[in-house]
C-alpha positions as CSV (number, residue, x, y, z in Angstrom):
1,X,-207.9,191.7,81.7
2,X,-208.8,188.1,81.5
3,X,-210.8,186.3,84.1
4,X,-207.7,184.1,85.2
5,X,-205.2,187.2,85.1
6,X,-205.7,187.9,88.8
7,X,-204.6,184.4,89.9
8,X,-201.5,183.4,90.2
9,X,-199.9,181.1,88.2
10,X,-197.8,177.7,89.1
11,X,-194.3,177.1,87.9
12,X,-195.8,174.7,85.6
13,X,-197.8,177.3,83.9
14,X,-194.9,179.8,83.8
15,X,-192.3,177.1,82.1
16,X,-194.0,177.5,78.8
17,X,-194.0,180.8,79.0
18,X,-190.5,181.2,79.7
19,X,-189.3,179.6,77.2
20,X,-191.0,180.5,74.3
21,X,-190.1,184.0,75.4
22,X,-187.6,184.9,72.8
23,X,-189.7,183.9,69.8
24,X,-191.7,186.7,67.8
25,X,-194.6,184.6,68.0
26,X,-194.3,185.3,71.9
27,X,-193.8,188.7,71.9
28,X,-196.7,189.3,69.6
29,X,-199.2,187.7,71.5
30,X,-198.4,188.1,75.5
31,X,-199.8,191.5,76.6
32,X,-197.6,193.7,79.0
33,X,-198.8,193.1,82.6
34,X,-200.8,196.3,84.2
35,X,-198.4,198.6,86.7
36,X,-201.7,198.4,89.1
37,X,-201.3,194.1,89.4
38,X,-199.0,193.3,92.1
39,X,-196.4,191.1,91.4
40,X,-196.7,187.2,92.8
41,X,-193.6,185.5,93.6
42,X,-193.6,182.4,92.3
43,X,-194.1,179.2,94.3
44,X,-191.1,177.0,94.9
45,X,-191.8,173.8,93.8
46,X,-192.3,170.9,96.3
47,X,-189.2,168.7,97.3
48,X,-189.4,165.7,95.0
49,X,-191.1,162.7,96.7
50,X,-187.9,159.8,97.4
51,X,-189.3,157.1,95.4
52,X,-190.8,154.3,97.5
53,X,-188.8,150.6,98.1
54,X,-189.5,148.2,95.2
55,X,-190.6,144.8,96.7
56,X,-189.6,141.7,94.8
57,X,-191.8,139.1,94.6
58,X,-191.5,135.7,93.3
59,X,-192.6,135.3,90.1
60,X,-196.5,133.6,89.7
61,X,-196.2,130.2,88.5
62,X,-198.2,130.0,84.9
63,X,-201.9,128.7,84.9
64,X,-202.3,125.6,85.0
65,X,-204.2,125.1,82.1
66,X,-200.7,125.9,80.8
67,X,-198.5,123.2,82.8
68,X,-200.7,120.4,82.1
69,X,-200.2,120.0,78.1
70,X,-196.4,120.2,78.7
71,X,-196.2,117.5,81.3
72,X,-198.2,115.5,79.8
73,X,-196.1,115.6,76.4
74,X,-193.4,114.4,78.8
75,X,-194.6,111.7,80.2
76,X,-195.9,110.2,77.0
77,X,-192.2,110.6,75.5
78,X,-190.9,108.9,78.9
79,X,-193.3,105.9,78.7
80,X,-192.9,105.3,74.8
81,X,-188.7,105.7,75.0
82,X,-189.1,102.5,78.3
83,X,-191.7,100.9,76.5
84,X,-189.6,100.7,73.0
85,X,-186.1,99.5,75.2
86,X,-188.2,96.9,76.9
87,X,-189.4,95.7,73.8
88,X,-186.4,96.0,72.1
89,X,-184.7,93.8,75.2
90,X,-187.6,91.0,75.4
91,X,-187.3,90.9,71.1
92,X,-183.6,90.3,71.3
93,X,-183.7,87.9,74.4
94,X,-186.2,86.0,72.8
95,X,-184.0,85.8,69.1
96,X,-180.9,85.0,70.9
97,X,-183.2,81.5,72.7
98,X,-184.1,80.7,69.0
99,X,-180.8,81.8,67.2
100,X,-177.6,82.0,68.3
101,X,-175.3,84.3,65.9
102,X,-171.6,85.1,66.0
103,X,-169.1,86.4,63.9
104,X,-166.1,85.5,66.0
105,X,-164.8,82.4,63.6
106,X,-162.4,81.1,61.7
107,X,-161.5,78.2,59.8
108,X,-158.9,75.8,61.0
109,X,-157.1,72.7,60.0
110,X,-154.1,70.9,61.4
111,X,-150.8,72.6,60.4
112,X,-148.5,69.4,60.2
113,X,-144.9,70.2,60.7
114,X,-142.2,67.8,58.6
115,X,-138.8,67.3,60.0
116,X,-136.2,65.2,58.9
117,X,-135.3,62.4,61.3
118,X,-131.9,62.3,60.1
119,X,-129.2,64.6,59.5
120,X,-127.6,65.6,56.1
121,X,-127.5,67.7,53.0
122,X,-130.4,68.1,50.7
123,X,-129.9,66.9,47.8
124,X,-133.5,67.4,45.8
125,X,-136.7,69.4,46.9
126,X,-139.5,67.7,44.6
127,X,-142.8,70.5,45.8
128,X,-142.6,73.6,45.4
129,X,-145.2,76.4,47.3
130,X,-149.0,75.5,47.1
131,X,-148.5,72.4,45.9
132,X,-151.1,70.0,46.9
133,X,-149.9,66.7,47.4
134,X,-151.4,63.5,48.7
135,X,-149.9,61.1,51.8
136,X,-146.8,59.3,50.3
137,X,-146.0,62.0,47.8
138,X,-141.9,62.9,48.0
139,X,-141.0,66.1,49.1
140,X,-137.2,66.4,49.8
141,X,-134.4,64.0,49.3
142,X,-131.4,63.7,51.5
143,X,-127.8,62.8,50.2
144,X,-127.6,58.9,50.9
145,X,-124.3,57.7,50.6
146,X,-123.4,58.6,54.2
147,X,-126.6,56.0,55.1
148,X,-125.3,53.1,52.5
149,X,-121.8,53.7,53.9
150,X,-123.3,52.6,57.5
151,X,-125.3,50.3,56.1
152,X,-122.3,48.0,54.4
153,X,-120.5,48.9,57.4
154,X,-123.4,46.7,59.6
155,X,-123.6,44.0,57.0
156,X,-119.6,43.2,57.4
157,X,-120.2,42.9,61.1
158,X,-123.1,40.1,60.6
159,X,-120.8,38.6,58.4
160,X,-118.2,38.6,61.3
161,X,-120.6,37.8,64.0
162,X,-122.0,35.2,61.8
163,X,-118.7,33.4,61.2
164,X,-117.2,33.4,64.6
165,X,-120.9,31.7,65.7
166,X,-120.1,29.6,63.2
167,X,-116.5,28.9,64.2
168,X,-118.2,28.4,68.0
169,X,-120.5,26.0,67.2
170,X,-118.4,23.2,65.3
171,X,-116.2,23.8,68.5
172,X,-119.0,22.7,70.6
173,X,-119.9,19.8,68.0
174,X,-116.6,18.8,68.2
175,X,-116.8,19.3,72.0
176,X,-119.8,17.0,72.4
177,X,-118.1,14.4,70.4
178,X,-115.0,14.2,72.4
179,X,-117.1,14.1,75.6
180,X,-119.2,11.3,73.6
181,X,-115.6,9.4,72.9
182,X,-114.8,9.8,76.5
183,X,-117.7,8.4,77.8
184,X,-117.5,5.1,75.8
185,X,-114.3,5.1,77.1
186,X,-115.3,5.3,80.7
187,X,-117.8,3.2,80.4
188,X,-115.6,0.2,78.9
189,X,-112.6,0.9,81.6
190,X,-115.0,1.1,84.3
191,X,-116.5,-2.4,83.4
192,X,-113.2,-4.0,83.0
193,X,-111.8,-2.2,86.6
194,X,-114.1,-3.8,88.3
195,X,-114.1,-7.3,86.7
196,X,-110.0,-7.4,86.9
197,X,-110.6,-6.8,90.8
198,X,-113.1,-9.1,91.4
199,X,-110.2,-11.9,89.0
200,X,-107.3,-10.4,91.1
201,X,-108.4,-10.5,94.5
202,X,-109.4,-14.7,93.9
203,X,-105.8,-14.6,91.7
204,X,-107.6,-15.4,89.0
205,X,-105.9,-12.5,87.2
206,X,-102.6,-10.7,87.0
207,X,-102.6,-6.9,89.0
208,X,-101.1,-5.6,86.0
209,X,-103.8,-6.2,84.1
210,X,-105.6,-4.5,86.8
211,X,-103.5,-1.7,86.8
212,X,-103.7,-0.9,83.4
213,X,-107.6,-1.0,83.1
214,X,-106.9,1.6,86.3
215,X,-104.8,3.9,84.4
216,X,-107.4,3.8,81.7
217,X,-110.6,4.5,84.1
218,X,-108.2,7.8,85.1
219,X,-107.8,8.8,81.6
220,X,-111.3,8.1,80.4
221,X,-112.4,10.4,83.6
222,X,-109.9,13.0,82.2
223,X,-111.1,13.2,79.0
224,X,-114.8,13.7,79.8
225,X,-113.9,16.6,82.2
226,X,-112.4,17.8,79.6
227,X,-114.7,17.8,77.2
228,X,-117.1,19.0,79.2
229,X,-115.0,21.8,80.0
230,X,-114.6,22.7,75.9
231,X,-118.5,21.7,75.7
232,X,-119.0,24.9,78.0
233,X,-116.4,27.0,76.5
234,X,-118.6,26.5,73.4
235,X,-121.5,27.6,74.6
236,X,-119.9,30.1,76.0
237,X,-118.5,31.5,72.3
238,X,-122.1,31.0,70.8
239,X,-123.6,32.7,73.0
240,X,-121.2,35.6,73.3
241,X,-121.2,35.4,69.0
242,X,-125.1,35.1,68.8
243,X,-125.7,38.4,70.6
244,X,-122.6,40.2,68.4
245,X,-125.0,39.3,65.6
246,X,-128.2,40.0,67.4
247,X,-126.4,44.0,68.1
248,X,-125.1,43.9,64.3
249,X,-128.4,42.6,62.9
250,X,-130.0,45.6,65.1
251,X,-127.6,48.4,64.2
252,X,-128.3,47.1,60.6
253,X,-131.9,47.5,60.7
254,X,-131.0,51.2,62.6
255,X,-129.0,51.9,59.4
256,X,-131.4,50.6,57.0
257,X,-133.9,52.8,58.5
258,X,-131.8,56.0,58.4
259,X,-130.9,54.9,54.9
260,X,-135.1,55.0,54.1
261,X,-135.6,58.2,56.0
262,X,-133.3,60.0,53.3
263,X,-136.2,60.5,51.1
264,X,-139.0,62.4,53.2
265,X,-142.5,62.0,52.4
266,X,-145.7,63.8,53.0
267,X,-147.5,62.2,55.8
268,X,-151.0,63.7,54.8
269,X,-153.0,65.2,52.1
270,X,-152.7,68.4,52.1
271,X,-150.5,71.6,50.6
272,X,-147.4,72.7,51.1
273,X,-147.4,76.6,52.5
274,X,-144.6,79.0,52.6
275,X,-142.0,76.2,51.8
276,X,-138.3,78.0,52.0
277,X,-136.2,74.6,52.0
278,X,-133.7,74.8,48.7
279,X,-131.5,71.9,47.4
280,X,-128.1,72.4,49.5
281,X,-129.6,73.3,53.0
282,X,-128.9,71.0,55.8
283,X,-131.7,68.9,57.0
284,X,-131.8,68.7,61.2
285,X,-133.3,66.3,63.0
286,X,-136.7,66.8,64.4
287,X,-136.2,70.6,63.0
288,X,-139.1,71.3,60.5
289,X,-138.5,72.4,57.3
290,X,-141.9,72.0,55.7
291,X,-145.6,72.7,56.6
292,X,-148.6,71.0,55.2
293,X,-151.7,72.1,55.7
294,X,-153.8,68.9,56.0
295,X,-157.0,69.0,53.6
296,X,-158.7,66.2,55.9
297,X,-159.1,68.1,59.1
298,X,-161.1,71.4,58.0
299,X,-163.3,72.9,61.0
300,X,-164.7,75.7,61.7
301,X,-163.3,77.3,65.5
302,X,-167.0,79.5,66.3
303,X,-166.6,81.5,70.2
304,X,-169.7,81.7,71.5
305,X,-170.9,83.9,74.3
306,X,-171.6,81.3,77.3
307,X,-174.8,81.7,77.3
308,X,-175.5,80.7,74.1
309,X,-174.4,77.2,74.8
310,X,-176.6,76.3,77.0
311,X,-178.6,74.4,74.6
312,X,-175.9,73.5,72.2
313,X,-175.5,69.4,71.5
314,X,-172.7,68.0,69.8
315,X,-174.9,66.5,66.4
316,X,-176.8,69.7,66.1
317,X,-177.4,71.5,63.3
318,X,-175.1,74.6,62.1
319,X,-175.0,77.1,58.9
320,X,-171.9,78.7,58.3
321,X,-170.9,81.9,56.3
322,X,-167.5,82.3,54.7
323,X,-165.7,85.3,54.0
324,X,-163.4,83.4,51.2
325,X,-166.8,82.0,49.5
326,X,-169.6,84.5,50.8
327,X,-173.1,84.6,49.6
328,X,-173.8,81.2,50.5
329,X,-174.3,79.5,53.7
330,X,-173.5,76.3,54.2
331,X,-174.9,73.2,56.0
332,X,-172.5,72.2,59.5
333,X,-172.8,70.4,62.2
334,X,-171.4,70.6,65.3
335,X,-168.9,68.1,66.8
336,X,-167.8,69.8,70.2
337,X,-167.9,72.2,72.4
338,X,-164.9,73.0,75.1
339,X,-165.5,72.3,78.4
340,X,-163.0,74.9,79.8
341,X,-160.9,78.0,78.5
342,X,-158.0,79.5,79.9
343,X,-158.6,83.0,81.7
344,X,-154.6,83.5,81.4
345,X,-152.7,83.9,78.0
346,X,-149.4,82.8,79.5
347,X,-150.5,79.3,80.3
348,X,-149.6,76.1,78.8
349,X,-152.3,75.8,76.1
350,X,-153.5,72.8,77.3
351,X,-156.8,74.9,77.5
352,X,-157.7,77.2,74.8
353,X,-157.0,81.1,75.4
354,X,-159.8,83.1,73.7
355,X,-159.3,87.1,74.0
356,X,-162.1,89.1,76.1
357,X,-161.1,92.3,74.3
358,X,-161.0,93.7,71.2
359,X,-160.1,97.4,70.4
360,X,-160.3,98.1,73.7
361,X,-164.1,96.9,74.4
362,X,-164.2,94.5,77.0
363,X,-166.2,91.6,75.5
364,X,-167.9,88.4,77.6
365,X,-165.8,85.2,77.8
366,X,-166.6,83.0,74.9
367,X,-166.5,79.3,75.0
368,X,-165.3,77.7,71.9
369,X,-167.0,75.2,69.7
370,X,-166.1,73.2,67.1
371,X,-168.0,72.6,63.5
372,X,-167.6,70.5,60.7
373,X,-168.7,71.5,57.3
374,X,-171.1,69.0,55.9
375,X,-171.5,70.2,52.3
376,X,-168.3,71.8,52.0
377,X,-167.5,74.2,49.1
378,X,-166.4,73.0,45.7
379,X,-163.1,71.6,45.3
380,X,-162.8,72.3,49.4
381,X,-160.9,75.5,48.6
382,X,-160.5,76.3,52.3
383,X,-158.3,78.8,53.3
384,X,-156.9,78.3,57.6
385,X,-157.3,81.1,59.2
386,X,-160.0,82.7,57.4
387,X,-163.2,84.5,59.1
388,X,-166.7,83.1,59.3
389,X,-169.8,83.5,60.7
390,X,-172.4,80.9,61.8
391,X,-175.7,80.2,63.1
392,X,-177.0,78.0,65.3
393,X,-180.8,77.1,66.1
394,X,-180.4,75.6,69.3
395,X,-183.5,74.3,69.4
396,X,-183.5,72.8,66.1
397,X,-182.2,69.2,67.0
398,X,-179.4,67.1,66.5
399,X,-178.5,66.5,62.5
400,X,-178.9,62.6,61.5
């Protein structure tokens, strides 16, 4: 018997036994217990221990030799992102006092509308599209004869007019001689009334004869009223036939003029754009059938943010881009700058209306100013409408 076979032996040391029971290797090796070793019940195990409440802490914050590095790394990225804005802010504040840049431009003439002043049938159209053309040049011709016609009709009533004046005034020639004859006539009866009454009151002289120089005073007194009377009956006809020819020389000037106005002219230099008018259409008065635009009134339309113009002048100096002749800038100047705008699109535009959005931004009010190419390009091949760009050192000075 072994030392340890007379103590007893735990559940834990009986397990292993147990279950490697069945193999040969087993039965080979344990020896069969002696009949004089009492038997030792086993132990029962003890109850299993309930497993004891977990407390949760919070977890420990990390060193901090470990937080430092980190926070630092922050900051720096915090102070070098402000730093770089404010730079960025005080760079552009400080361009935008020395140089004042905007591409909201255009170029713009004067569009000048032609419309006939009188109405009739075109007869000729002598332009056709994109013609250039210089003041005085023709551009349509009306049919005339309805003009002449009025015309002759004007001349035969100064011809009238003219007669019947003509007619009045030997009347009152006539007139002024009769009342001429009359007077003499007075005159003489009067002289010899009165010395017949002196002779036939000291019957010195026979009342007959006194009678008869009476009769004759009466009839010489007849005859002037009269002949004053056709005297202003004359006048009357002059004057009455001198404004007949004053109306007909007027309504033959009016027809004249209508009679000029059949063949329309350009009233500028310029060129003819989108011209539709054919030989056969009606002209219309004051309805315009012809635009020109006028090659002498080029300018450059810039919108500038309002505080850009805070130093503008009108004389200063300008540089403009444009998009029809790029890769140049040319020299400008500028000659005005609006001193309102109009906040409402539906206004008269007695102000100018300048959009504050565009694709759905909301932009600043611009102000709009006015430029004046001073080296324009070659052959001034300007197209209205067209974008540009321009610069403006407001601090440059006024141009000489």
């Amino acid at each position: 018997m072994s030392p340890d076979s007379s103590q007893p032996r735990s559940p834990a040391d009986i397990a292993p036994a147990v279950a490697g029971a069945g193999t040969p290797e087993a039965a080979a090796v344990e020896a069969p217990i002696p009949a004089e070793t009492p038997c030792v019940a086993p132990a029962e195990p003890p109850p299993p221990a309930e497993p004891a409440p977990v407390e949760t802490q919070p977890a420990a914050p990390p060193p901090a030799a470990t937080l430092g590095p980190i926070a630092k790394s922050r900051l720096r990225r915090l102070i070098t992102v402000g730093g770089t804005l404010l730079l960025l802010f005080i760079l552009w504040e400080t361009f935008t006092f020395f140089v004042a840049y905007t591409d909201d431009a255009y170029v713009r003439s004067d569009l000048v509308a032609v419309a006939s002043e009188v109405t009739g049938p075109i007869i000729a159209v002598h332009v056709v599209d994109n013609q250039t053309v210089k003041k005085g040049d023709r551009l349509v011709s009306i049919d005339p004869v309805p003009f002449q016609l009025d015309v002759n009709t004007r001349q035969a009533q100064i011809d009238e007019a003219t007669s019947l004046l003509k007619v009045a005034q030997e009347q009152l020639s006539t007139a002024n001689e009769a009342l001429i004859a009359s007077t003499s006539t007075h005159t003489y009866a009067l002289e010899q009334q009165a010395r017949f009454a002196v002779l036939a009151a000291e019957n010195n002289a026979p009342r007959a004869e006194l009678d008869r120089y009476n009769d004759e005073l009466r009839r010489a007194t007849a005859g002037m009223s009269m002949s004053q009377v056709a005297i202003a009956k004359a006048q009357t006809s002059i004057n009455a036939h001198q404004a007949a020819l004053d109306v007909a020389k007027a309504e033959m000037a009016t027809a004249q003029w209508r009679l000029s106005r059949t063949e329309i002219v350009s009233p500028v230099n310029g060129t003819i754009t989108n011209l539709t008018t054919r030989p056969g259409d009606t002209a219309t008065v004051n309805i315009a059938m012809i635009g020109i635009v006028d090659s002498d009134a080029w300018r450059i339309m810039a919108n500038y943010k309002q505080y850009y113009v805070r130093s503008f002048e009108v004389g200063g100096e300008a540089w403009v881009w444009l998009d029809s002749a790029p890769w140049r800038f040319y020299r400008a100047r500028i000659t005005g700058i609006a001193r309102g705008f109009s906040r409402d699109p539906q206004m008269p535009m007695l102000l100018p209306y300048v959009a504050p959005t565009t694709d759905w931004i909301r932009l600043q009010r611009r102000i709009p100013v006015t430029i004046v190419l001073v080296d324009p390009p070659p052959d001034a091949k300007l197209y209205m409408g067209a974008d540009a760009r321009t610069v403006i050192f407001p601090l440059g000075g006024t141009m000489r």
